[in-house]
gemmi code that builds the backbone of each chain (N, CA, C; Angstrom):
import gemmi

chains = {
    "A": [
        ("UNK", (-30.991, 33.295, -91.704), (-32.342, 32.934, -91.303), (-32.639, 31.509, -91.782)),
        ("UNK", (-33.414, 31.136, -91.193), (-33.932, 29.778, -91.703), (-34.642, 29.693, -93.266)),
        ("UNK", (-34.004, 28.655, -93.785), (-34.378, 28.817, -95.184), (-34.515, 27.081, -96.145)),
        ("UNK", (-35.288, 27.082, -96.675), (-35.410, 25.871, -97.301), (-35.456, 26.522, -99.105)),
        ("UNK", (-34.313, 25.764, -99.727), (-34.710, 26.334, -101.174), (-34.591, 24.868, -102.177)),
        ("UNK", (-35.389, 25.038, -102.812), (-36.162, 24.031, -103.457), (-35.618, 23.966, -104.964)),
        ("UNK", (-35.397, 23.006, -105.630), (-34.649, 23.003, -107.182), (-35.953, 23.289, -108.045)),
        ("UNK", (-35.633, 23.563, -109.184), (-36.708, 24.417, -110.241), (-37.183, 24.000, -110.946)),
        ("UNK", (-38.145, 23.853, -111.967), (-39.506, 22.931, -112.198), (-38.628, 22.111, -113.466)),
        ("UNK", (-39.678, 21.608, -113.278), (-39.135, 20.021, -114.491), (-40.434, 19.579, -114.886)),
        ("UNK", (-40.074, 18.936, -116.356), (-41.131, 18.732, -116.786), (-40.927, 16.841, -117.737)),
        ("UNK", (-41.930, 16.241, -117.194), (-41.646, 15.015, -117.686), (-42.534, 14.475, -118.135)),
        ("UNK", (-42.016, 13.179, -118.781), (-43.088, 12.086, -119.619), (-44.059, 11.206, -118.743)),
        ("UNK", (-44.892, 11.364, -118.869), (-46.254, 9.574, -118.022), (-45.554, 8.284, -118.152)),
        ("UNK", (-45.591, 8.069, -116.549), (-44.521, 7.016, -116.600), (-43.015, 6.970, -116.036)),
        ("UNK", (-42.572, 8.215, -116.316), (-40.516, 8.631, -116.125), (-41.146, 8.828, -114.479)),
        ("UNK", (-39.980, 9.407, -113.961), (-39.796, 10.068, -112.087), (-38.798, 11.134, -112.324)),
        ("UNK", (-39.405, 11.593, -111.173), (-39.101, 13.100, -110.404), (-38.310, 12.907, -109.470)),
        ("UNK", (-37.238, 13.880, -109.466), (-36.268, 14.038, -107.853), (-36.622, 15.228, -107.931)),
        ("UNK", (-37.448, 16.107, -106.573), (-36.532, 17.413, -106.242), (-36.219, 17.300, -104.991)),
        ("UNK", (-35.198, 18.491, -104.829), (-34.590, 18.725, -103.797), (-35.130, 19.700, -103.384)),
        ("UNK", (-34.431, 19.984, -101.679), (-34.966, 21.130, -100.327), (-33.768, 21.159, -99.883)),
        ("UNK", (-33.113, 22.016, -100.317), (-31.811, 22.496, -99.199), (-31.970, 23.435, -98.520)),
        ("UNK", (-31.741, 22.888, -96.632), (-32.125, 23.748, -95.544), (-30.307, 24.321, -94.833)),
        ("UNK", (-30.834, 25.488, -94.908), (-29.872, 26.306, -94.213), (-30.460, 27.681, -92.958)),
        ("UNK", (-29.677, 27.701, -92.104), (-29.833, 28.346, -90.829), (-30.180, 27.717, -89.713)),
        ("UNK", (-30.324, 25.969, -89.704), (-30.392, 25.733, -88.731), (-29.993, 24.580, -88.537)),
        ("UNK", (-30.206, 23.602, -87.338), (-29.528, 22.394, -87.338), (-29.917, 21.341, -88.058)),
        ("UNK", (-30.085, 20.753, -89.365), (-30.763, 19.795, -90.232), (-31.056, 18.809, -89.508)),
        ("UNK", (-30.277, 18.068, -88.666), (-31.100, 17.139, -88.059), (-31.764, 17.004, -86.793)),
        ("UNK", (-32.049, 18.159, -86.814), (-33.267, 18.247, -85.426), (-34.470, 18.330, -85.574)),
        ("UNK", (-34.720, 18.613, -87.321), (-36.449, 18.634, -87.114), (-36.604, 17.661, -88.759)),
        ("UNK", (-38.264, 16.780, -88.558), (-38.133, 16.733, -89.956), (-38.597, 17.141, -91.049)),
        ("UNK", (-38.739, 16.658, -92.087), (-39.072, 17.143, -93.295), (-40.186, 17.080, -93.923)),
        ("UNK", (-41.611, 17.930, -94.215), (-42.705, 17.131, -94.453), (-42.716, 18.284, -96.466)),
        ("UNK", (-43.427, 16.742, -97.028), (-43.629, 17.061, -98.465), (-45.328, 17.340, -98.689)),
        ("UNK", (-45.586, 18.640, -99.111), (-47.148, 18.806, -99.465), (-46.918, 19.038, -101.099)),
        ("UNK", (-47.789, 18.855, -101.390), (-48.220, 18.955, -103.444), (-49.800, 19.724, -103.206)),
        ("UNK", (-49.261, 20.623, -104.659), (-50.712, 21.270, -104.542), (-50.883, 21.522, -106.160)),
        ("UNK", (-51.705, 20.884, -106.274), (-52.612, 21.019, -108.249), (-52.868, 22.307, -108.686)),
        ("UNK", (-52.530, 22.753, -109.840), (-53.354, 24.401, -110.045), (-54.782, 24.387, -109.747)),
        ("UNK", (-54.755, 25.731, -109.052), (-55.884, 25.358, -108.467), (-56.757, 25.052, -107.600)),
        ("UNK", (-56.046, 24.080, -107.279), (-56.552, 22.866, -106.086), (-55.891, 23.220, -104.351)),
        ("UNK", (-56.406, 22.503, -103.681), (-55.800, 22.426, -102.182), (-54.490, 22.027, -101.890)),
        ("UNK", (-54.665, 22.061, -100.965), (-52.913, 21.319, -100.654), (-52.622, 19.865, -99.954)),
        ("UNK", (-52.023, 19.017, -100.079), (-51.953, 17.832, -100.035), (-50.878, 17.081, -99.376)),
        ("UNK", (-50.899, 16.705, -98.472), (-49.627, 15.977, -97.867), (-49.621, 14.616, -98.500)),
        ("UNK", (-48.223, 14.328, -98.463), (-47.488, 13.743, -99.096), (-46.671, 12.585, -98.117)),
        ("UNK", (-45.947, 13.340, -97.152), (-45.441, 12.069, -96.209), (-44.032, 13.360, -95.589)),
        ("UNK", (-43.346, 12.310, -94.781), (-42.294, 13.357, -93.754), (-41.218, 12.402, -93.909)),
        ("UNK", (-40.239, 12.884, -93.511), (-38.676, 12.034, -93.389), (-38.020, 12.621, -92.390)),
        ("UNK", (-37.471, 11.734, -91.001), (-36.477, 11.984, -90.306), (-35.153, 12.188, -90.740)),
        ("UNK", (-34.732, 13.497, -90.712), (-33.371, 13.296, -91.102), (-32.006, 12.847, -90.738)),
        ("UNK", (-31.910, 12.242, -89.212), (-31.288, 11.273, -88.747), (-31.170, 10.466, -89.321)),
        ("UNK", (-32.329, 9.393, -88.691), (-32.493, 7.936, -88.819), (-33.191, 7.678, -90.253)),
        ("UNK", (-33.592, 8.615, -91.400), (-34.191, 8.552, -92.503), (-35.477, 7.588, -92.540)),
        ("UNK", (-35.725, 7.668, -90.968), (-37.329, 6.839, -91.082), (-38.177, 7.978, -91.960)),
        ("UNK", (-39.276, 7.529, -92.918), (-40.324, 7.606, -93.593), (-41.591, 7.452, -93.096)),
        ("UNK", (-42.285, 8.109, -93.416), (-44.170, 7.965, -93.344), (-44.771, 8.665, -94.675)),
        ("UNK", (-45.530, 7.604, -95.405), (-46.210, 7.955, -96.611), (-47.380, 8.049, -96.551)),
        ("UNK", (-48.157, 9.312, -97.101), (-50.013, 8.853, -97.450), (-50.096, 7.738, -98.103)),
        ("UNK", (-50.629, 7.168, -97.864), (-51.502, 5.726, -98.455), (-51.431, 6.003, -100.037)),
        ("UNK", (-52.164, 7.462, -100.839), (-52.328, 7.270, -101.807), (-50.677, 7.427, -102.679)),
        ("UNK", (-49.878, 7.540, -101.999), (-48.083, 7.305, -102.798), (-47.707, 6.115, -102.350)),
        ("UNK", (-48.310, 5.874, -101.910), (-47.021, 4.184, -101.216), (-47.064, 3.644, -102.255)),
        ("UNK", (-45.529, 2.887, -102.604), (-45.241, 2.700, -103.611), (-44.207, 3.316, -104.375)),
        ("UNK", (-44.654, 4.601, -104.757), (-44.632, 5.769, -105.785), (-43.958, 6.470, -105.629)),
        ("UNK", (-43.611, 6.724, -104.426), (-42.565, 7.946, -103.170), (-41.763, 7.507, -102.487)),
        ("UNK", (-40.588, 8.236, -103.128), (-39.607, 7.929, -101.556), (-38.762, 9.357, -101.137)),
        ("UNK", (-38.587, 9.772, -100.283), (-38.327, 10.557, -99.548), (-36.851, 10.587, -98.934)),
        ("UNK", (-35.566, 10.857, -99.186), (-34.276, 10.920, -98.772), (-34.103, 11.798, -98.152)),
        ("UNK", (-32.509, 11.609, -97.294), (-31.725, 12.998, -97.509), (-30.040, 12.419, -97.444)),
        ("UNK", (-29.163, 13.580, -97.596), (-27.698, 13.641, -97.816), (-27.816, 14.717, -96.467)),
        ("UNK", (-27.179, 14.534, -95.704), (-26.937, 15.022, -94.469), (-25.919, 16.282, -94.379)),
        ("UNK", (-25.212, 15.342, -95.236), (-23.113, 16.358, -95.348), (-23.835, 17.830, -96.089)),
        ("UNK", (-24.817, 17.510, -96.962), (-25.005, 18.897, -97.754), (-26.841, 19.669, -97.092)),
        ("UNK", (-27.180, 18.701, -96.607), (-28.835, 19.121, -95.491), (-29.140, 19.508, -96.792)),
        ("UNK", (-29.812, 18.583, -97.085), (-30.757, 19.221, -98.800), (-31.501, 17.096, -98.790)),
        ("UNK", (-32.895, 17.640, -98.340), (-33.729, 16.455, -98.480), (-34.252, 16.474, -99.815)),
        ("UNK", (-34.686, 15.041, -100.297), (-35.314, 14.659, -101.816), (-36.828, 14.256, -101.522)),
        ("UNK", (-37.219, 14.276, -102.963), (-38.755, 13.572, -103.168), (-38.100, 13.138, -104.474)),
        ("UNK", (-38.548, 11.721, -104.218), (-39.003, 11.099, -105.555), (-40.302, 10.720, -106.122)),
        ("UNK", (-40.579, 10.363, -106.827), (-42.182, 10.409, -107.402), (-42.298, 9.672, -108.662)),
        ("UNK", (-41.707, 8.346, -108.971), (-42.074, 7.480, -109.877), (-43.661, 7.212, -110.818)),
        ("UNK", (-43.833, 6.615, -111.611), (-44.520, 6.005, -112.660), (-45.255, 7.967, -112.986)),
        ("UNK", (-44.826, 8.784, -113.422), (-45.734, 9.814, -112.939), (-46.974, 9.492, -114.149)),
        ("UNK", (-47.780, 10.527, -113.713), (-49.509, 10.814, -114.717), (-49.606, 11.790, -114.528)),
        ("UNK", (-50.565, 12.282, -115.395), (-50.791, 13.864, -115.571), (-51.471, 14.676, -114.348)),
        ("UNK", (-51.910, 13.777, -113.798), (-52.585, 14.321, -112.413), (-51.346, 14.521, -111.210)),
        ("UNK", (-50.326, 14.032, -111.589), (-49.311, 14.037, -110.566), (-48.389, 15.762, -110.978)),
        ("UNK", (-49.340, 16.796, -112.002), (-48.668, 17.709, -112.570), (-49.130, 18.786, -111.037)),
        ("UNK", (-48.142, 19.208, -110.382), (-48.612, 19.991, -109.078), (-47.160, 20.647, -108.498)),
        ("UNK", (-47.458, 21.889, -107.673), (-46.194, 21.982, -107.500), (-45.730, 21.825, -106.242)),
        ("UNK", (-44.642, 21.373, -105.883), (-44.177, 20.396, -104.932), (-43.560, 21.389, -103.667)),
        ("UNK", (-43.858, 21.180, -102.480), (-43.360, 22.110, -101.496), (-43.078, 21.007, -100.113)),
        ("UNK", (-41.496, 21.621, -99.906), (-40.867, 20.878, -98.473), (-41.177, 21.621, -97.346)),
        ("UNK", (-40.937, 21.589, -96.430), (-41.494, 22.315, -95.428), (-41.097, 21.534, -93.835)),
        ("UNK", (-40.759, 22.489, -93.042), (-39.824, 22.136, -91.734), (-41.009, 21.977, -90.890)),
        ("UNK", (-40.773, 20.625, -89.953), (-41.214, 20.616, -88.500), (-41.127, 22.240, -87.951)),
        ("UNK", (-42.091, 22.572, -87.073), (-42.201, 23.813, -86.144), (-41.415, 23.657, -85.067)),
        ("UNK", (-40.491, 24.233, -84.708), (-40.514, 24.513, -83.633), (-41.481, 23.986, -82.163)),
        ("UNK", (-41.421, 22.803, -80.894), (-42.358, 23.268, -80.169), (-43.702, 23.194, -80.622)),
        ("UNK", (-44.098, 22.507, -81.491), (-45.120, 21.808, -82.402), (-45.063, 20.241, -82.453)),
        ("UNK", (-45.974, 19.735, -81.622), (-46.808, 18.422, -81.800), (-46.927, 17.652, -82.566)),
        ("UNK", (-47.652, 18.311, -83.104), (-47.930, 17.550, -84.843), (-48.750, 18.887, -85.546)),
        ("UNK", (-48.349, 18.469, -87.134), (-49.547, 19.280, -88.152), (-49.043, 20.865, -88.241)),
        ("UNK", (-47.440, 20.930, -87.549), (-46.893, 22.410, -88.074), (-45.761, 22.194, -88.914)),
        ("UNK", (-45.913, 22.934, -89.457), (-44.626, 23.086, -90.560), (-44.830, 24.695, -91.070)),
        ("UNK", (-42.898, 24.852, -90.449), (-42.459, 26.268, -91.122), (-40.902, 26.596, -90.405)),
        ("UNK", (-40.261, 27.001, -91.662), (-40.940, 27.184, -92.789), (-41.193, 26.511, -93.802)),
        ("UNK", (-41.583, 27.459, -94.944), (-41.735, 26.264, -96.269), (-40.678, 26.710, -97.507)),
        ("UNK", (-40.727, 25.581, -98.480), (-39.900, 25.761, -99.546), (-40.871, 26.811, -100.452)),
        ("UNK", (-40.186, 27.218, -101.497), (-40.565, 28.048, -102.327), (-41.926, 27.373, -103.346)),
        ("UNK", (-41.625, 26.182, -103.165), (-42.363, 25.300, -104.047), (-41.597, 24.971, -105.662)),
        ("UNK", (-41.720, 23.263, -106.051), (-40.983, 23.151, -107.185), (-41.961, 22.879, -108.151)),
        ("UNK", (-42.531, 23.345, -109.673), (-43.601, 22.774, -110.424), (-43.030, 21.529, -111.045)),
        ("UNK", (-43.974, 20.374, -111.197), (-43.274, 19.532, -111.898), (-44.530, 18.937, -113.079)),
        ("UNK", (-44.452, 19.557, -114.159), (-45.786, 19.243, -115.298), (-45.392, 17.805, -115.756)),
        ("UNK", (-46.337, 17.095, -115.983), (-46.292, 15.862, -116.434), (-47.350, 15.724, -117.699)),
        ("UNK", (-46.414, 15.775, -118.834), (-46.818, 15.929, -120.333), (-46.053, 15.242, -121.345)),
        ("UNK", (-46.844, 14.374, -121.836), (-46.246, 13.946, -123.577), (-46.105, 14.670, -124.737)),
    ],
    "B": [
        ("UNK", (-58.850, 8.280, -96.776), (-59.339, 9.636, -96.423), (-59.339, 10.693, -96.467)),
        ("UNK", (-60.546, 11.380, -96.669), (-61.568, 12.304, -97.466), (-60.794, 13.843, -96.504)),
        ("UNK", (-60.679, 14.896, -97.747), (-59.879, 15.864, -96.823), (-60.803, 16.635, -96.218)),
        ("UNK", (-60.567, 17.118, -95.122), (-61.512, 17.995, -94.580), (-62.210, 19.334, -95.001)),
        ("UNK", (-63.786, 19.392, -94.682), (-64.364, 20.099, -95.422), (-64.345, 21.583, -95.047)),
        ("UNK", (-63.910, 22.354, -95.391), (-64.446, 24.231, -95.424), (-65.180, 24.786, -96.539)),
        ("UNK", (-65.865, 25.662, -95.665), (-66.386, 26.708, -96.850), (-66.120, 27.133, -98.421)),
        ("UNK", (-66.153, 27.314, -99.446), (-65.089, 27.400, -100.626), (-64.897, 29.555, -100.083)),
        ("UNK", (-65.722, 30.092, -99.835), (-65.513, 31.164, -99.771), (-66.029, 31.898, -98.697)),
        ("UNK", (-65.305, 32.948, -97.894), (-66.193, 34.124, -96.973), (-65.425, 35.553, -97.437)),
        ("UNK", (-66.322, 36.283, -97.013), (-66.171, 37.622, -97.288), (-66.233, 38.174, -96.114)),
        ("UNK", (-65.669, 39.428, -95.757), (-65.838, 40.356, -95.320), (-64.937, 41.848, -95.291)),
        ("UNK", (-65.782, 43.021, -94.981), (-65.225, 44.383, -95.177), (-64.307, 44.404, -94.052)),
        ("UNK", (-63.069, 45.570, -94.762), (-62.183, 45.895, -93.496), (-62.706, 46.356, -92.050)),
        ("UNK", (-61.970, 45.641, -91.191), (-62.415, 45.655, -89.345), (-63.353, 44.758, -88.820)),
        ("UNK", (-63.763, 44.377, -89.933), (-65.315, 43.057, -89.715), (-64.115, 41.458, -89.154)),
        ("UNK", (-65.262, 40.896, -88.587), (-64.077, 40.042, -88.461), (-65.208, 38.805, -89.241)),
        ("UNK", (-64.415, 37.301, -89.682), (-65.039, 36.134, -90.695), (-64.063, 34.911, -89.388)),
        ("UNK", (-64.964, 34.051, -89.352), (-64.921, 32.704, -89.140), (-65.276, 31.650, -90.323)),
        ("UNK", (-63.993, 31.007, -89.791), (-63.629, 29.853, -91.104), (-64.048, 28.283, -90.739)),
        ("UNK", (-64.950, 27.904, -90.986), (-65.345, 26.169, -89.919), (-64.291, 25.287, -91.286)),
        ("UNK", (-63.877, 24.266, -90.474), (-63.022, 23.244, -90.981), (-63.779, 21.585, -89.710)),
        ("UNK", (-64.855, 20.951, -90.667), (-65.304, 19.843, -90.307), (-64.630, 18.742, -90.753)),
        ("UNK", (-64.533, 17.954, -90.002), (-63.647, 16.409, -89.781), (-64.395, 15.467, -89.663)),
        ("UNK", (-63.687, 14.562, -88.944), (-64.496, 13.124, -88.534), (-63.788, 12.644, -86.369)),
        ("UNK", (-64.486, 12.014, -86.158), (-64.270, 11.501, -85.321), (-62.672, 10.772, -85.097)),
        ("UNK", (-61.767, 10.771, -86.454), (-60.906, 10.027, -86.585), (-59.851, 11.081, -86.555)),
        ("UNK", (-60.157, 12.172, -86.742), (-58.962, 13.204, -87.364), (-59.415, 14.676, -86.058)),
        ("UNK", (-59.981, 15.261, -86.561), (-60.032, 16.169, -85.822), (-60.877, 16.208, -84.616)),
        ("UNK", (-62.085, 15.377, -84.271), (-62.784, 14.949, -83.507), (-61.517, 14.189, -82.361)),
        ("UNK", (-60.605, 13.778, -82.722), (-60.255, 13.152, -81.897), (-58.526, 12.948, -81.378)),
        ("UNK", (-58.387, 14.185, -81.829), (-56.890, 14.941, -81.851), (-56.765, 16.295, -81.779)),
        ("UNK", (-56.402, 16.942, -81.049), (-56.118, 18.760, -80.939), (-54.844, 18.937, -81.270)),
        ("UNK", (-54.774, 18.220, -82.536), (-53.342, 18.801, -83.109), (-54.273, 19.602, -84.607)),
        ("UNK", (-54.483, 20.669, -84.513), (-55.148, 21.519, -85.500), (-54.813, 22.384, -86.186)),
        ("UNK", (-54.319, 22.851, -87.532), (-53.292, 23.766, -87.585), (-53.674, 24.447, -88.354)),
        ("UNK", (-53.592, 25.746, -88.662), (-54.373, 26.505, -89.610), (-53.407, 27.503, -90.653)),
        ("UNK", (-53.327, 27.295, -91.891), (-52.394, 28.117, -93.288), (-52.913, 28.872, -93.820)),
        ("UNK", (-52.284, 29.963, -94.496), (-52.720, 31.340, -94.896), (-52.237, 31.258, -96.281)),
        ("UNK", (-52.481, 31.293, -97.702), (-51.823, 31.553, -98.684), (-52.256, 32.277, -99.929)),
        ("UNK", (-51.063, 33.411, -99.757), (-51.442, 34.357, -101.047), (-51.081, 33.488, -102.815)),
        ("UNK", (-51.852, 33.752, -103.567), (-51.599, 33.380, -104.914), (-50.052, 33.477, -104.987)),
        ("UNK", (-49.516, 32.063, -105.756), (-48.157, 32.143, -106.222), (-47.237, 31.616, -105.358)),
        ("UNK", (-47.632, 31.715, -103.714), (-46.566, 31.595, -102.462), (-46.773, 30.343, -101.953)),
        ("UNK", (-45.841, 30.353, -101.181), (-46.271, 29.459, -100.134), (-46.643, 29.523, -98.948)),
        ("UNK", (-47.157, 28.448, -98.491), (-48.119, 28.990, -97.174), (-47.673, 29.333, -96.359)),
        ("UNK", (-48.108, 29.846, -95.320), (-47.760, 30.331, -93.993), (-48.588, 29.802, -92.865)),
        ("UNK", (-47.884, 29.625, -91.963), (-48.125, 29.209, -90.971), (-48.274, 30.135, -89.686)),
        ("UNK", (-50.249, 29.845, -88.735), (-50.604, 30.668, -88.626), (-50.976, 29.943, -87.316)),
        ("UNK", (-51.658, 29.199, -87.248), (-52.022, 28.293, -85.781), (-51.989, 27.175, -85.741)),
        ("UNK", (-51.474, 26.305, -84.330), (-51.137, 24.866, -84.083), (-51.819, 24.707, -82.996)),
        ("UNK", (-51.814, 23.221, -82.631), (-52.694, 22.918, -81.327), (-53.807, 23.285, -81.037)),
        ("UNK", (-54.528, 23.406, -82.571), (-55.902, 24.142, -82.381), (-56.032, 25.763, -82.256)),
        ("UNK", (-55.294, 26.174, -81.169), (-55.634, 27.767, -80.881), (-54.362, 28.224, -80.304)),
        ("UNK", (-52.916, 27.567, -80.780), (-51.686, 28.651, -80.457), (-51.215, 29.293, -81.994)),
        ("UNK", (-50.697, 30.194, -81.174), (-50.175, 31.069, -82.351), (-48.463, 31.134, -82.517)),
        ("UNK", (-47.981, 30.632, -83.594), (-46.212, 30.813, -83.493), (-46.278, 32.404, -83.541)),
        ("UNK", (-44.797, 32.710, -83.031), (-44.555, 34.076, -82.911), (-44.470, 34.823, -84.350)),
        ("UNK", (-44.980, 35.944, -83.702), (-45.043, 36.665, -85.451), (-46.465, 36.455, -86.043)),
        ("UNK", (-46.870, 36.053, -85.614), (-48.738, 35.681, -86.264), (-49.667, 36.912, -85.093)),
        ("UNK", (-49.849, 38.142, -86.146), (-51.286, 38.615, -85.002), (-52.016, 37.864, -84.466)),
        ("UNK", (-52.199, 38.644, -82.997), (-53.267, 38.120, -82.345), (-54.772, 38.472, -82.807)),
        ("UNK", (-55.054, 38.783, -84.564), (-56.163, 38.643, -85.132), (-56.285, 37.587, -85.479)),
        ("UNK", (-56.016, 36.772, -85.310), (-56.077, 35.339, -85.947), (-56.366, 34.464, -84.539)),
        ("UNK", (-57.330, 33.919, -84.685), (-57.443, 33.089, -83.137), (-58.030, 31.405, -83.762)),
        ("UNK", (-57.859, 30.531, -82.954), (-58.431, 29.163, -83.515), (-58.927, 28.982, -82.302)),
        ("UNK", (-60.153, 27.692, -82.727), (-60.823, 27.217, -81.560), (-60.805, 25.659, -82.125)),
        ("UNK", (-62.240, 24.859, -81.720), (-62.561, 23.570, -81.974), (-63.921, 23.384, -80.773)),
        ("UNK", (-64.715, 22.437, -81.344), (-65.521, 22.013, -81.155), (-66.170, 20.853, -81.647)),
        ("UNK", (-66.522, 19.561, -81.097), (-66.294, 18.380, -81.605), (-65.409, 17.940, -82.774)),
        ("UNK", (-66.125, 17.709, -84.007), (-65.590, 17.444, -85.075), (-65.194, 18.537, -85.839)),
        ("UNK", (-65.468, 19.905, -85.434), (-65.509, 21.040, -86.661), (-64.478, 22.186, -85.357)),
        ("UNK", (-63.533, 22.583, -86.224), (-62.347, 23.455, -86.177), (-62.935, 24.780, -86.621)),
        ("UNK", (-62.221, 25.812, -85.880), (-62.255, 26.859, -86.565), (-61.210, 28.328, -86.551)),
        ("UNK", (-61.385, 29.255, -87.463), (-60.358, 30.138, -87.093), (-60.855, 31.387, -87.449)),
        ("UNK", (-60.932, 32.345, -86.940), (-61.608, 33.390, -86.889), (-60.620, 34.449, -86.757)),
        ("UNK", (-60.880, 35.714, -88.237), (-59.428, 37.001, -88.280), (-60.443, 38.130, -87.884)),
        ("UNK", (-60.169, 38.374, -87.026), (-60.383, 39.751, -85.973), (-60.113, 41.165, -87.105)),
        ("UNK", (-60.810, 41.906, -86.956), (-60.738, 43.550, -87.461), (-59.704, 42.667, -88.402)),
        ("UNK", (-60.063, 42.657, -89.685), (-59.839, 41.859, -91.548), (-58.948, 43.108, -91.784)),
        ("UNK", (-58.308, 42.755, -92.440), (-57.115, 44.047, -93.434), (-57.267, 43.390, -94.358)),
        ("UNK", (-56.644, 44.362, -95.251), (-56.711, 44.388, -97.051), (-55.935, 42.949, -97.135)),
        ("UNK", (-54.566, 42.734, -96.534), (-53.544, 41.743, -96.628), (-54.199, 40.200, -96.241)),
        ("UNK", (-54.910, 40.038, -95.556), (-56.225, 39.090, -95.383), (-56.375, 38.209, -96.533)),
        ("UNK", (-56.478, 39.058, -97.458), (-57.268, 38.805, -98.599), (-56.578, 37.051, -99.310)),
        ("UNK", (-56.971, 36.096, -99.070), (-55.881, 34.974, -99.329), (-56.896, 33.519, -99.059)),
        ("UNK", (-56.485, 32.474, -99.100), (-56.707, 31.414, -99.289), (-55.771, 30.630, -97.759)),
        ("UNK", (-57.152, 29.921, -96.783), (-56.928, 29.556, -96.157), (-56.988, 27.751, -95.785)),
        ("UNK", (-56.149, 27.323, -95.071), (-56.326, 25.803, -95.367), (-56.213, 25.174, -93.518)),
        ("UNK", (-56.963, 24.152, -93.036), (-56.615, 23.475, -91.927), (-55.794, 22.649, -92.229)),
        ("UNK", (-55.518, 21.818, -91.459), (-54.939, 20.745, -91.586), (-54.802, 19.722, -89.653)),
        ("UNK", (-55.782, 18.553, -89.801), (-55.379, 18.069, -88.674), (-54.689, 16.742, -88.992)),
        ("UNK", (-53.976, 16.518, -87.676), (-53.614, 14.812, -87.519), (-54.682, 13.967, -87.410)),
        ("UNK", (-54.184, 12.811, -88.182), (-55.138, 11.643, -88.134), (-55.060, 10.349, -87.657)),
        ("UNK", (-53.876, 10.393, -87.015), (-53.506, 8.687, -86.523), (-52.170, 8.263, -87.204)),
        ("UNK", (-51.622, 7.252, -86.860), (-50.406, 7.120, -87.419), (-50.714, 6.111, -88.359)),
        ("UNK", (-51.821, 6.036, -89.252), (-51.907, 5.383, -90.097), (-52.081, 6.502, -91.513)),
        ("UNK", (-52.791, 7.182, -91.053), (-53.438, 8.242, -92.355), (-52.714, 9.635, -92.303)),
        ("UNK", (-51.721, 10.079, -90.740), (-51.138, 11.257, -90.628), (-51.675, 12.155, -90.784)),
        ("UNK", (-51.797, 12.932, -92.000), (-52.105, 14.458, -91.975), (-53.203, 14.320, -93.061)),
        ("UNK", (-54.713, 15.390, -92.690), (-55.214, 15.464, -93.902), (-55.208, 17.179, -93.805)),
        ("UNK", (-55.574, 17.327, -94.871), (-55.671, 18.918, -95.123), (-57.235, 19.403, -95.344)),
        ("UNK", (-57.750, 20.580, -95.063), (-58.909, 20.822, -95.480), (-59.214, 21.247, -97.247)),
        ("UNK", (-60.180, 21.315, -97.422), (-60.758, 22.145, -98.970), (-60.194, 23.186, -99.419)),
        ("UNK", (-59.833, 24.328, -98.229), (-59.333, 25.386, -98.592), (-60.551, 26.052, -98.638)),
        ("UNK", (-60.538, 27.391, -98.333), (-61.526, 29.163, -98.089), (-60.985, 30.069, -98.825)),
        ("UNK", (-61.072, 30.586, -99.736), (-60.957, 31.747, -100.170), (-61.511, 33.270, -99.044)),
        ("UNK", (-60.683, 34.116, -98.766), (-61.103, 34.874, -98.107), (-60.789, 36.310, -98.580)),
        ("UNK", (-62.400, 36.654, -98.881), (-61.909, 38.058, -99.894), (-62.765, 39.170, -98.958)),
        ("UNK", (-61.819, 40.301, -99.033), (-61.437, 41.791, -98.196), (-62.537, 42.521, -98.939)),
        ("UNK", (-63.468, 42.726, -98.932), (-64.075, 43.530, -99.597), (-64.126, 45.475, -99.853)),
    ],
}
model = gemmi.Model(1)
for chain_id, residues in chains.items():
    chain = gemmi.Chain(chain_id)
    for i, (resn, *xyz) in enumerate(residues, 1):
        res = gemmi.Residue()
        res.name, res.seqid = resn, gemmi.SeqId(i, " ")
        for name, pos in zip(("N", "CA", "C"), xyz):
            atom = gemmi.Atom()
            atom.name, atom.element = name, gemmi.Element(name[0])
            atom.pos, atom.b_iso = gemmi.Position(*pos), 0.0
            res.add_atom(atom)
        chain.add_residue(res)
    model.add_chain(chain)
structure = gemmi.Structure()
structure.add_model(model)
structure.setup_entities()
């Protein structure tokens, strides 16, 4: 079945960066792309930006540019987030999530499990 | 830009049905029918429930319906079950400058 599984929480200093990974299996990796949402305890959910996994074109929210970059390794279909200078507000847990199927814009599924990533001194 | 606004909470008893409004702007949902609507239980991740405003991917009851009307979205669960009981989120396109915003999020409790 279609499946996205996500690497397991990490916890870092204000300031250091974050990689996680989304490794997709059951379907063709480069036919759909990759969109990153973050969600705060608590809080709503938040997009983040998408990555073609072809051509590794990018699109960032405004409030990461900069801050984010978004990969992938093709040979193994397992896309990244990075997430530099972090702050404590950047403590949320991180979820990849597939283009739909036959979807326009604004679908994604499925999703990753979600990765926590606390940001603490 | 400001994420789109919903309700923080609705209620209703099993078989009742609740409408969820998700208001925008002229920039985002006012002016794009790419509308998509998420379901999420504590702990999980979301699910995906309606696109294009009012389709449904396969596997989503047809209790779940979406509409739209100017700036304000909506999604409405037909005869509510216990499993209902969850945290709902929009999300429209915004242009290829701002992409995706998400709404506030609804709590939706089964009474």
């Amino acid at each position: 079945q279609v499946q996205l599984v996500q690497s397991g929480a990490e916890v870092k200093k204000p300031g250091a960066s974050v990689k996680v990974s989304c490794k997709a299996s059951g379907y063709t990796f480069a036919n759909y792309d990759i969109t990153w949402v973050r969600q705060a305890t608590g809080q709503g959910l938040e997009w983040m930006g998408w990555m073609n996994p072809v051509s590794g074109k990018t699109g960032y929210a405004q409030k990461f540019q900069g801050r984010v970059t978004m990969t992938r390794d093709t040979s193994i279909t397992t896309a990244y987030l990075e997430l530099s200078s972090l702050r404590s507000e950047d403590t949320a847990v991180y979820f990849c999530a597939r283009w739909a199927p036959d979807v326009a814009a604004a679908g994604w599924d499925p999703w990753g499990q979600g990765t926590l990533v606390t940001v603490s001194s | 830009q400001s994420a789109l606004t919903q309700p923080r909470s609705v209620s209703g008893s099993p078989g009742q049905s609740v409408t969820i409004s998700c208001t925008g702007t002229n920039s985002d949902i006012g002016n794009y029918n790419f509308v998509s609507w998420y379901q999420q239980h504590p702990g999980k991740a979301p699910r995906f429930l309606i696109y294009d405003v009012s389709q449904r991917p396969s596997g989503v009851p047809d209790r779940f319906s979406g509409s739209k009307s100017g700036n304000t979205a909506s999604l409405t669960i037909s005869g509510l079950q216990a499993e209902d009981d969850a945290d709902y989120y929009c999300c429209s396109y915004a242009g290829s400058y701002t992409f995706y915003v998400f709404g506030t999020g609804t709590k939706v409790s089964v009474l």
